[in-house]
Structures are given as structure tokens and as C-alpha cells.
C-alpha positions in Angstrom: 13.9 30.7 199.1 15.4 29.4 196.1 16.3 31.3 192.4 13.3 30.7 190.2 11.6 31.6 187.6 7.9 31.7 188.4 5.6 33.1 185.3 3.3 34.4 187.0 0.6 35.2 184.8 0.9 31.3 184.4 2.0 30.4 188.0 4.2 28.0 186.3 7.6 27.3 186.7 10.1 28.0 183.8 13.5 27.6 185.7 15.4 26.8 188.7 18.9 28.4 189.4 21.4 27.0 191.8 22.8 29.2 194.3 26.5 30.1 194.2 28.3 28.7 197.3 30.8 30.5 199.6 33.9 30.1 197.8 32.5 31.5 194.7 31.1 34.3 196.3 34.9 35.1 197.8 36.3 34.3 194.3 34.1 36.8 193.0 35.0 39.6 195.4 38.3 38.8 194.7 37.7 39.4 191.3 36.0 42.6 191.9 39.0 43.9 194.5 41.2 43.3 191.3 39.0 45.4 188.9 38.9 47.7 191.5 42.9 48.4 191.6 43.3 47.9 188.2 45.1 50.8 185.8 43.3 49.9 183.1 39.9 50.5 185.4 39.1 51.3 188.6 42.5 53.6 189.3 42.7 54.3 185.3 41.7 56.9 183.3 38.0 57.7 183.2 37.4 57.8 179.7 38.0 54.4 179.3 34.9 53.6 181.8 32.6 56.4 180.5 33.0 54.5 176.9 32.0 51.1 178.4 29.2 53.4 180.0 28.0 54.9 176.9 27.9 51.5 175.2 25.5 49.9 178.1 23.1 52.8 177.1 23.3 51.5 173.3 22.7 47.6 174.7 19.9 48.7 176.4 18.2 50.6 173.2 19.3 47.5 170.9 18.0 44.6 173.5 14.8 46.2 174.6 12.2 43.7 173.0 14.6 40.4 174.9 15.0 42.5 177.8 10.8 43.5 178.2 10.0 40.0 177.7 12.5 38.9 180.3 11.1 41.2 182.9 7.2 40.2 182.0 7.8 36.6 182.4 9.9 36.8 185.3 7.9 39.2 187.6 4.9 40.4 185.7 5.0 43.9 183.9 3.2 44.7 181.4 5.6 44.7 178.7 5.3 48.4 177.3 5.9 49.3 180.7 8.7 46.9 180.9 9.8 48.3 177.6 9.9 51.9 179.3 12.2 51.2 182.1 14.6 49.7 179.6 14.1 53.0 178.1 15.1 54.8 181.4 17.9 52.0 182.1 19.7 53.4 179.2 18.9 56.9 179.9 20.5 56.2 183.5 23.8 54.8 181.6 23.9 57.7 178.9 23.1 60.5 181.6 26.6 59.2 183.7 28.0 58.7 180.4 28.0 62.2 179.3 27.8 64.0 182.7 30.1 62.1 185.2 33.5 63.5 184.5 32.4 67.6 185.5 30.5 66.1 188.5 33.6 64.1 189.5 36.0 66.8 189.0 38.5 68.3 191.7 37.3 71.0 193.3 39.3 73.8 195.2 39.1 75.1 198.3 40.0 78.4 199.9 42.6 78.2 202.7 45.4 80.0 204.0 47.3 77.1 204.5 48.1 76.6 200.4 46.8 75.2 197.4 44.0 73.2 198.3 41.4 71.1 196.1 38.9 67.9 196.8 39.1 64.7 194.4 36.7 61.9 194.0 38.0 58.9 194.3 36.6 55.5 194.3 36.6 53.7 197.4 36.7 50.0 196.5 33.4 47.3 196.1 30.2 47.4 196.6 27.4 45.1 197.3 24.4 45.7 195.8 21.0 44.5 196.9 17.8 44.7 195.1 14.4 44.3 194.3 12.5 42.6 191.6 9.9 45.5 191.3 12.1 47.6 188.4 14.5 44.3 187.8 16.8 46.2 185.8 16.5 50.1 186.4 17.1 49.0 190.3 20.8 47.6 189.4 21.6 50.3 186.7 20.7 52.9 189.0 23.5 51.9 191.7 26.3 50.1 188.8 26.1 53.3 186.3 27.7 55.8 189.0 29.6 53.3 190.7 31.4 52.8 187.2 31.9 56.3 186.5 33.5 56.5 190.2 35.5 53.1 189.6 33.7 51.0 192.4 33.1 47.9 191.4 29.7 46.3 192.1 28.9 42.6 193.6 25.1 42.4 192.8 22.1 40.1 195.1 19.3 40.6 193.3 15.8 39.2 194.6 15.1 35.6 194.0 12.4 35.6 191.5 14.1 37.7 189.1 17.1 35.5 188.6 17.0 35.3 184.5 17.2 39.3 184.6 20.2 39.5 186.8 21.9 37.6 184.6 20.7 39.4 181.5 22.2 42.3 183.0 25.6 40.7 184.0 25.9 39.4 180.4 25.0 42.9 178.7 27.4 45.0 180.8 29.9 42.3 179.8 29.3 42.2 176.6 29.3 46.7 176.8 33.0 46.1 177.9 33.4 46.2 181.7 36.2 44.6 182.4 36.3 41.0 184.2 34.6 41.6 188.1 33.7 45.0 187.1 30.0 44.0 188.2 29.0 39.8 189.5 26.2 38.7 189.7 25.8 36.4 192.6 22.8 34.2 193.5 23.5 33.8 197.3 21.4 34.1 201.1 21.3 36.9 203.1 23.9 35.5 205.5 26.4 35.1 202.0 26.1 38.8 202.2 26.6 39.8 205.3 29.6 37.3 205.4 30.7 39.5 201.8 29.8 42.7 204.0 32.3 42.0 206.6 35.3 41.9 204.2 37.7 44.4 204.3 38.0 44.4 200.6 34.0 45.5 200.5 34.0 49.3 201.4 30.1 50.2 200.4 26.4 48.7 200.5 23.1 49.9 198.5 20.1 48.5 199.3 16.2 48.7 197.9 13.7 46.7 199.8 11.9 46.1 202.9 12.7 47.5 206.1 13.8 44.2 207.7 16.1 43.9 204.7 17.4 47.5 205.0 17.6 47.3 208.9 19.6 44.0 208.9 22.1 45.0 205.7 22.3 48.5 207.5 23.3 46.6 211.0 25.7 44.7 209.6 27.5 47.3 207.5 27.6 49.6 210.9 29.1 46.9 212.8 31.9 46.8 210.2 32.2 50.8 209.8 30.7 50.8 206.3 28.9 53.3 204.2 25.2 52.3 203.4 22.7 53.8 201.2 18.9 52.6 202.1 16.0 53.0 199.8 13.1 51.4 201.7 9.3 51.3 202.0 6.8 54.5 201.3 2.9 55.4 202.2 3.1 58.8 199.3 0.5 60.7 199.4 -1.5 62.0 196.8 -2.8 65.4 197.9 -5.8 66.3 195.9 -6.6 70.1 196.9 -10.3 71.9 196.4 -8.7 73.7 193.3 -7.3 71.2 191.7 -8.2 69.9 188.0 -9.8 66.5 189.0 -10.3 64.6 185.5 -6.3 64.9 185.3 -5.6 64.4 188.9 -8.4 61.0 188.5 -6.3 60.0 185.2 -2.9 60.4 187.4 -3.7 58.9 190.5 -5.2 56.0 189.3 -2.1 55.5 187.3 -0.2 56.4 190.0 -1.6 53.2 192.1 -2.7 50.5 189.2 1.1 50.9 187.8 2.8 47.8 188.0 0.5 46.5 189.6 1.0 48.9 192.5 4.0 47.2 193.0 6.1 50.6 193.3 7.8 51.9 196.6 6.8 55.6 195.6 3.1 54.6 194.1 0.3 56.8 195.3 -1.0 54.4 198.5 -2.6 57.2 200.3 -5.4 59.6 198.8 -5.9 62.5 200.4 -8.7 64.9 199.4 -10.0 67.9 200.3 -13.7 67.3 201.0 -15.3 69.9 198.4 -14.2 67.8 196.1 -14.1 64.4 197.7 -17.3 62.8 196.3 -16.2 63.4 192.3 -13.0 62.5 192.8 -13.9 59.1 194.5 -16.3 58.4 192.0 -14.2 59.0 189.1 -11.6 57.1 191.1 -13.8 54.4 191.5 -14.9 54.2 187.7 -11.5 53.9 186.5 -10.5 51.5 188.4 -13.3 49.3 187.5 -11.7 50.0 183.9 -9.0 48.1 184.5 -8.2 45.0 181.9 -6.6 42.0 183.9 -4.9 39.6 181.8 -1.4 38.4 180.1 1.2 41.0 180.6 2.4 40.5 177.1 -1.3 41.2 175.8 -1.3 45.2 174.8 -4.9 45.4 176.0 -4.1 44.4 179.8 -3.9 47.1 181.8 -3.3 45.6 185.3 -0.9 42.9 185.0 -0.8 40.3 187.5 1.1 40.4 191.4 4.6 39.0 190.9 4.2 36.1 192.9 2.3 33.6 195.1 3.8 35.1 198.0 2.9 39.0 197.5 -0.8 38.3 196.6 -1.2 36.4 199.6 0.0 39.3 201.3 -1.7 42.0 199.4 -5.0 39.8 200.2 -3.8 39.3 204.3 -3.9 42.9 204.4 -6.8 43.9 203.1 -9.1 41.5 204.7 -7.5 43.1 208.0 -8.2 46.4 207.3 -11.7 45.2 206.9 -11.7 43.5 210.2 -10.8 46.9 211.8 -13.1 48.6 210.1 -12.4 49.6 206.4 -14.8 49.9 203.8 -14.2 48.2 200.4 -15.9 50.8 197.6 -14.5 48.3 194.7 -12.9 45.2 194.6 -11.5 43.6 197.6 -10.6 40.3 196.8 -8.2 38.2 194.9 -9.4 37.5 191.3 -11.3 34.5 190.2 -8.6 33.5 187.5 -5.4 31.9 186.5 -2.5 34.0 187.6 -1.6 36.1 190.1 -3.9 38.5 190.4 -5.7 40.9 192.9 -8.7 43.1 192.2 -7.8 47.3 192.3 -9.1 48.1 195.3 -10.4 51.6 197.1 -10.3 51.8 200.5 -11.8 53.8 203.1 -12.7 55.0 206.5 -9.3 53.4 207.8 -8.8 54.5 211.6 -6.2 55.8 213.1 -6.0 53.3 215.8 -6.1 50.6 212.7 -2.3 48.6 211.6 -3.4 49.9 208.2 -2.9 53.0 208.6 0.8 52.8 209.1 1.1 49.9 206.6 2.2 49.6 203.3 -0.2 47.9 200.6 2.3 46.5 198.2 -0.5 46.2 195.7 -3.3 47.5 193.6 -4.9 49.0 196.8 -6.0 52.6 197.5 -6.5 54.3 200.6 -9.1 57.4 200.7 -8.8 60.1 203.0 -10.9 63.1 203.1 -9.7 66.3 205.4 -11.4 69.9 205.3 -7.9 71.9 205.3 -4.3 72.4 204.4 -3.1 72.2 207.9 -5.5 68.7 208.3 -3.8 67.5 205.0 -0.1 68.5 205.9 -1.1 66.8 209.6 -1.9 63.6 208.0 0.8 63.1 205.2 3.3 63.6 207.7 1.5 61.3 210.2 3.4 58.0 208.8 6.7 56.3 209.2 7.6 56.6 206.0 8.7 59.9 204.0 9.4 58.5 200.2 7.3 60.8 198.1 4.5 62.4 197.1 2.4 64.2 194.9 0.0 67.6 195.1 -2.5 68.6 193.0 -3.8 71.7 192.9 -4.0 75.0 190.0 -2.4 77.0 192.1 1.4 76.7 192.4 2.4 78.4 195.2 -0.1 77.4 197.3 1.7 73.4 196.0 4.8 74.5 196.9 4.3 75.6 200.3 2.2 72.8 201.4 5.3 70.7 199.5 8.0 72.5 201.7 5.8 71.4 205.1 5.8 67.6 203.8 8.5 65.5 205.6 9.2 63.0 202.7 12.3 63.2 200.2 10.4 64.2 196.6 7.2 66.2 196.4 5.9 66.5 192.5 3.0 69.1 191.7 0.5 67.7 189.4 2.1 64.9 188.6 2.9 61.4 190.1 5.9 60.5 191.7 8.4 59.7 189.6 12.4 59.5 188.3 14.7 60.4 185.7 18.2 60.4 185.6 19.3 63.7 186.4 17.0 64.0 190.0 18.2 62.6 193.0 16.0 59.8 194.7 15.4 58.9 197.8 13.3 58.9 201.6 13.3 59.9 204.7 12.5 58.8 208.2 12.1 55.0 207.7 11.9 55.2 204.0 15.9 55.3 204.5 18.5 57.0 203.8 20.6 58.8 201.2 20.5 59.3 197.5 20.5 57.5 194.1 20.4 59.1 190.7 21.8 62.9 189.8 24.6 64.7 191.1 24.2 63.8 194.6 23.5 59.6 194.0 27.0 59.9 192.7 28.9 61.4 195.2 27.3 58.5 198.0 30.0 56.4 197.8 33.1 58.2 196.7 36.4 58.8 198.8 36.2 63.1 198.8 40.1 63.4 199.4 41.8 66.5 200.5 45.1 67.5 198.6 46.9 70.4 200.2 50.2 71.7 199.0 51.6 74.1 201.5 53.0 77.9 200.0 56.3 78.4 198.7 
């Protein structure tokens, strides 16, 4: 598939981009490796790359209107929500900014062999691959730490988001990261496994599909490298009999119309306790038949278009299946009758176990109902999935949230509200959602050399 720009509110083509051939792709690794061993960054003092940190927040605040525009064009969103993840892009930068040298400090260790302590070093470059669902929160989530740490990044970013990659290349340039501090590279999924296998590549981060994760993931075992894997979800959203249902309507359709339901933690799976299951379907229902489809620069819209040919054929494929195998369409169910990329928001329900929807994910503006008549039924059928992403419970009663959140095999659980991030928590799955964690004090430490320094007594 080739680099394009695709407007897909339009389904017109702005721009092609050539991709970068093999010996550029080497030429910027080597650039990177030298960053990487440089004095003056990767081996220097941190301050210097906490500043250039601190500065990418302040490009992010200043450059939100070019940046917004850039992500609705290229993939869709709505622009004030585009607007808000350059919001949280900065947030990300600022949060490493101000917080990265006491997470990265030595720590000491108790032994009777001498002084002991653990550093955090950097460990060399890493390749970066990501999606064009959050075009620019995906790459500053896995650049910011990797700066602090001095790793330097070599970024494959999906194909249909090319203009943002390169808007975020140019602004963490023009922030002050030195030269191969972070490339972006337009290049195939054999260019990276070919960059994978050099020795001068020590790390790989990955948000996408499970093909994606399960070949990157391969190939960095193969050559004994770390790999962080932020995959597919099916989160739940548990709605309990005690639970205040206007706000838990108002979140959860949220929850699945946001960004088009484009979002690896949106709520895809509705499960409601059945004293309540009629009202909250219907409100469900009525809401969703709210939504506004149109331009995603337009502050009326309210569900912005699919970001491409390609996933609203998909979203379509999979919902005319579930029909076939039984699945009953309350609301919409069908691409829209319009220019762009749209698909109707959909409820779904009485999907079968014995159904491939029911261990599918619906990339898209598609809801799936459940109704169970107890906690153990509900707990049974969250963790009956592959995936363990997220998830989020609704209910007045806290600790009855909690322990229901605690028997949950996923890797966030949020109580009365949808699943979401910030800079300070740690993100990430489970099970075939994948593995390890971005964000916080742990998304730091993933790819950092934790060296032991003992000096003996006397």
C-alpha cells in the first residue's frame, strides 16, 4: 500500500509520498546509532534532553490548530477531538519533562557483598510502529520516554497518515532533538524487519493488529530483542442493576461513537445486568440515532467519517456477518447513503457464542449488547474473549466495582467512567491484547538497560 493522503470525508486524494528505499533506511539508523552514543545526547547529561522535552510540549500547545487539521484531513477526527489529543500529546512530553529524572534515578540495593545501586541506562534505537487511529499521541507516547532514557527512535507510522508523521518529525526537530534523535521513515513491513535485525537496533514498540504485533514480535525474538505490543481489545462496558443509567447511556455511547469507534480500548461490548437492560438499550438506542454525520472540521458533526475505503469495507463485512449468524440490528446496520466514509452507529444483539463475532473486533461505530442476570454471569463473559485491553464498570456502589474489577483479566478497569489515558497511568493489555506497558512510571522503564554497580567493602 502506498503513503497517501486520502481525505476521507472527501474520498479524495490530496497527496502521494514516495517510499524511502533501503539505503536510506540504513542511513537513517546510522544516524540514529550516532545520536544514540553521542555526549551531547544519548550518553550526555539528561538535562539537556529533558529541555528539548519540555519544548515539544510548548510546540504541541502553539501548533494545535495546523496539527488538528492535519489529523482530520488525513484520517478523519473530528477536529476538537483532534485538538484534544494534541492536548494530551503535550501533556505526555511535559509529564516526562518534569518527572523523568526521579523515575530514572539509581537506586540502591541491600547486599552484603558492598555498595550496591541500579542505574537506567539507555539501551540503543528503537523502531517504532504505529497506527493512524491517535496519529500523533501513538508516536509521542513511545518518543517522550525513549528521549528521557536516550533511545533514539526510528518511526513506521501507518500509510495513510503520512503528512502527520512528518509533522511530528519536523516539530521535534524544530523542539531541538538533535540530528537522528527520532526518523521518520516511510518504508514496508519487510524494511522493518530488515531494520529489526540490526545489531545497532536494540528495542521495538508496536500498536496495531495482531498480525502486525505477531510478525514484529517474531522477528524481534528471532534476533533476542525487547518488544512492547499494544494490540486489539473487545472492553467491556459493565453496566450493573445499581448503576446511574442516564450517565452510564451518556458514557457508553461516547465510549463507542468516539472517533468513530476507531479506538483499541472503545467500549465494543455492552454488558448489562437485565433489571436494567431494556432502559439502558433504549436510551442507548436514542442516542445513537443522535448522532450528526458530516465534515470532521464542521463543530456540529458528531460522528466523523471511517478513515478509509478499506476499514468501512471492513466495518460493513463484519456486520452483515454477524447478521448471517444470527445478530439482530436495533439501529443502523449499514454503510451511509453519502459522500465519504461513513458507517451508520450500530447496536447489536443476540450474538451467539458459537458466532466469529463474538470473538471479533468491530473497528467501528458498532455496539454489541449483552444482557446477563449476575455478577458471576458478567465476570464469566468479560473474561470469555481473547483480548484483555480494558474496561469499564458502572455501578453506585464502589466496592462492589472494585471487586468485580479485580476478577476481570484485562490490563485497565475504570469505575464509572470510560476507558481512558493520561500521562501519569501506565497502558496496556493482556492475553492477546499484548504485552507490556506505555505511559507512567512503568512505560518508561520498558526499554532501559537496569545495570547493576557493585563496589566491594574496604
Amino acid at each position: 500500500m502506498a503513503y497517501q493522503t486520502v481525505n476521507p470525508f472527501t474520498e479524495q486524494t490530496v497527496k502521494t509520498y514516495p517510499e524511502h528505499t533501503d539505503a536510506q533506511a540504513f542511513e537513517a539508523l546510522g544516524r540514529a546509532d550516532a545520536a544514540f552514543k553521542s555526549a551531547d545526547w544519548g550518553q550526555g547529561p539528561i538535562e539537556k534532553r529533558l529541555s528539548v522535552l519540555s519544548k515539544i510540549a510548548d510546540l504541541f500547545d502553539e501548533r494545535a490548530d495546523d496539527l488538528a487539521h492535519a489529523a482530520s484531513i488525513e484520517m478523519g477526527k473530528r477536529f476538537s477531538d483532534a485538538k484534544e489529543e494534541v492536548k494530551l500529546c503535550g501533556g505526555i512530553a511535559r509529564f516526562y519533562a518534569d518527572h523523568a529524572k526521579e523515575q530514572l534515578k539509581p537506586t540502591s540495593c541491600e547486599t552484603s557483598l558492598g555498595e550496591a545501586w541500579i542505574e537506567n541506562a539507555p539501551i540503543g534505537t528503537l523502531v517504532a510502529v504505529e497506527p493512524w487511529n491517535f496519529p500523533f499521541y501513538q508516536l509521542v507516547r513511545v518518543v517522550a520516554p525513549a528521549f528521557a532514557v536516550g533511545n533514539s527512535v526510528l518511526i513506521k507510522h501507518a500509510e495513510i497518515v503520512p503528512h502527520c508523521a512528518e509533522l511530528f518529525e519536523s516539530l521535534v526537530r524544530d523542539a531541538g532533538a538533535p540530528d537522528g534523535a527520532c526518523v521518520n521513515l516511510f518504508i514496508t513491513p519487510d524494511q522493518v524487519a530488515a531494520l529489526i535485525g540490526d545489531d545497532r537496533v536494540q528495542g521495538v514498540a508496536l500498536t496495531g493488529s495482531e498480525r502486525a504485533g505477531a510478525a514484529v514480535a517474531a522477528t524481534a525474538a528471532k534476533h533476542l530483542k525487547k518488544s512492547t505490543l499494544e494490540l486489539g481489545g473487545m472492553d467491556i462496558f459493565a453496566v450493573l442493576d445499581d448503576a446511574d443509567l442516564a450517565r452510564a447511556i451518556k458514557i457508553g455511547t461516547a465510549a463507542r461513537l468516539s472517533n468513530a469507534g476507531q479506538v483499541c480500548t472503545a467500549a465494543k461490548r455492552f454488558i448489562v445486568h437485565e433489571k436494567v437492560a431494556d432502559a439502558f438499550i433504549a436510551g442507548l438506542k436514542t442516542e445513537f440515532e443522535k448522532a450528526r454525520l458530516g465534515d470532521p472540521l464542521d463543530p456540529a458533526t458528531t460522528l466523523q467519517p471511517m478513515s478509509s475505503k478499506a476499514a468501512l469495507e471492513t466495518i460493513a463485512k463484519q456486520v452483515d456477518e454477524a447478521v448471517k449468524h444470527g445478530a439482530q440490528v436495533l439501529t443502523g446496520g449499514k454503510v451511509a447513503d453519502r459522500t465519504g466514509f461513513f458507517y451508520e452507529p450500530t447496536i447489536l444483539t443476540g450474538i451467539d457464542k458459537n458466532s466469529p463475532s463474538f470473538k471479533s473486533e468491530f473497528f467501528g461505530p458498532v455496539a454489541q449488547v449483552y444482557v446477563v442476570k449476575s455478577e458471576d454471569e458478567l465476570v464469566a463473559l468479560a473474561n470469555d474473549s481473547p483480548y484483555g485491553l480494558g474496561g469499564s464498570v458502572f455501578s453506585k456502589d464502589h466496592e462492589r466495582a472494585k471487586k468485580l474489577a479485580s476478577q476481570i483479566e484485562t490490563g485497565m478497569v475504570f469505575i464509572n467512567q470510560w476507558t481512558s489515558t493520561a500521562p501519569e497511568l501506565p497502558f496496556g493489555g493482556v492475553k492477546r491484547s499484548g504485552y507490556g506497558r506505555e505511559l507512567g512510571d512503568l512505560g518508561i522503564m520498558e526499554f532501559v538497560n537496569r545495570k547493576l554497580v557493585v563496589v566491594a567493602h574496604g
